[in-house]
N, C-alpha and C positions, 0 to 999 in steps of 0.2 A: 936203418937210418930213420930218426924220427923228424918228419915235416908236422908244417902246420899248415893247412890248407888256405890261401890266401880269396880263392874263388870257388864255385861249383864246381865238381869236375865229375861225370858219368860213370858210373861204375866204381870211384874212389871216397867218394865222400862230399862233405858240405864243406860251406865255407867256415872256417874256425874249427874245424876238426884236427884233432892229433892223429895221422897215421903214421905205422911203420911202414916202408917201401923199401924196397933194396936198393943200394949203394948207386947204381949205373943208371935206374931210370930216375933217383932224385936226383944226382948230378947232370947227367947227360938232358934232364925232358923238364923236370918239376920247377929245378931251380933257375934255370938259363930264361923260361919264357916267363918267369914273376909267376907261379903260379902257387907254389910254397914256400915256407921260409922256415931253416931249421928253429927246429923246437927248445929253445935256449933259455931260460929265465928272463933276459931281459925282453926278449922278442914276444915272449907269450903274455906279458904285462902291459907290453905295448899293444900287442893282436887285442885285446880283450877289450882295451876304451874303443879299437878301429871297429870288431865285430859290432857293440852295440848302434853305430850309424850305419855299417852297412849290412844289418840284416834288418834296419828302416827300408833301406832301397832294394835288399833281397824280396822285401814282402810287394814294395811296387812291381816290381821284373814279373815277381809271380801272379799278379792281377790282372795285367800285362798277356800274359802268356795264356790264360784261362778267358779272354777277350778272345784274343785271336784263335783259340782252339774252338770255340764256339763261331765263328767264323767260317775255322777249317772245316766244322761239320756241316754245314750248307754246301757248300762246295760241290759239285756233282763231275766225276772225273769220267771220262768216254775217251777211246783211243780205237785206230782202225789199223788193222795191222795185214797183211798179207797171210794168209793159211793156207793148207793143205786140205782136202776135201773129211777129214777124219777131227775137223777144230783143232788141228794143230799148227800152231807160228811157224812162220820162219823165221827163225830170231826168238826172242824173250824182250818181253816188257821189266828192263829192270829201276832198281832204285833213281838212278838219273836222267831216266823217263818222264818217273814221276814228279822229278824235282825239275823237269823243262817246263810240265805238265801245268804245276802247281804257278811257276812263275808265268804263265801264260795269264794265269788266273790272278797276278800282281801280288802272287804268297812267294816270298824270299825265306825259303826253308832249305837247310843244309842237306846236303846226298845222306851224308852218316847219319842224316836222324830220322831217316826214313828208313824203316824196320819190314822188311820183308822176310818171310821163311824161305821160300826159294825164290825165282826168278819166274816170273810168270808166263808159260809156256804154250795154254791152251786160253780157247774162246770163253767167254763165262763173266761173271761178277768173280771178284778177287778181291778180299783184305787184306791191310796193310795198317803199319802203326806210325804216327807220327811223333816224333818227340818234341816239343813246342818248348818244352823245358825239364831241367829234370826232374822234377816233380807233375810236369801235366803234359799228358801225350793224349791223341785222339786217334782212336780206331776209324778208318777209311774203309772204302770204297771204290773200284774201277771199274769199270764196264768196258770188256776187251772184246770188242767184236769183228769179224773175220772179213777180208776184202777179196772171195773167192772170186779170180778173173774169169769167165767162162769162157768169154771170148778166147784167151789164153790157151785155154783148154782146146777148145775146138780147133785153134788152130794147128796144135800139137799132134792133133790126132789127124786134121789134114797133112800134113808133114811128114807123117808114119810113111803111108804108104807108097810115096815118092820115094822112100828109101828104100821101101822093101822093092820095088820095083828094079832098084839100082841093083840088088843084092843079084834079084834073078837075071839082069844082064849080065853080071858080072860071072854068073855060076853060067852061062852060057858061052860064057865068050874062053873058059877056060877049058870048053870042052873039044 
């Protein structure tokens, strides 16, 4: 099925682009939310006076976006998470983490455009990618540092031996 792409869309193309898609995701996804419009003689005459205004305002969106990614790069992101004595989470720092993280910071950035490899699991600095637009994303920065409870610890290990103690009455009292 050949559309014509009516806006940007990640991974598909620009805006005024001709692609082919198959039949279920133009009807079912492309076509319902305004996002393409079949590629027809009359439509693509029409697209072509629309494109030259709005790749006026594509080139604003973009200036836009290369602002605010210079922005992003100031940003200094810290998070304190619960660990294990070995730097390791309990839990994982994931994308919408970062996206509470980031609005904390009064940046209103989508889960989906923050690009992580995996789910961030241990103590450390960690990068991550932002997509601000589809042409300008900004490589990050986290600093994941561990909130070892000791006290926690020590008391666990107070705890121990009350039990074991229970164990030896009980191997006592079975005898």
């Amino acid at each position: 099925m050949k559309l014509i792409l009516t806006e940007d869309v990640p991974n598909l193309g620009s805006l005024g682009d001709t692609i082919d898609v198959k039949s279920g995701f133009g009807r079912n996804y492309l076509l319902p939310k305004g996002i393409a419009l079949l590629a027809t003689g009359r439509v693509s005459k029409e697209l072509q006076h629309r494109i030259q205004h709005l790749n006026k305002l594509r080139e604003g969106k973009i200036e836009l976006a290369h602002e605010q990614a210079e922005k992003l790069k100031t940003v200094k992101l810290e998070v304190v998470r619960k660990s294990g004595p070995g730097g390791r989470l309990f839990g994982s720092v994931t994308n919408r983490d970062l996206k509470e993280l980031l609005k904390e910071k009064e940046f209103d950035v989508e889960r989906r455009s923050i690009q992580l490899n995996s789910p961030i699991r241990n103590i450390g600095l960690h990068e991550f990618t932002v997509r601000v637009h589809s042409e300008v994303s900004v490589n990050m920065q986290i600093k994941v540092t561990g909130d070892s409870d000791e006290s926690a610890v020590k008391t666990a290990a107070v705890d121990e031996p009350k039990d074991k103690n229970a164990d030896e009455k009980n191997v006592d009292s079975e005898e």
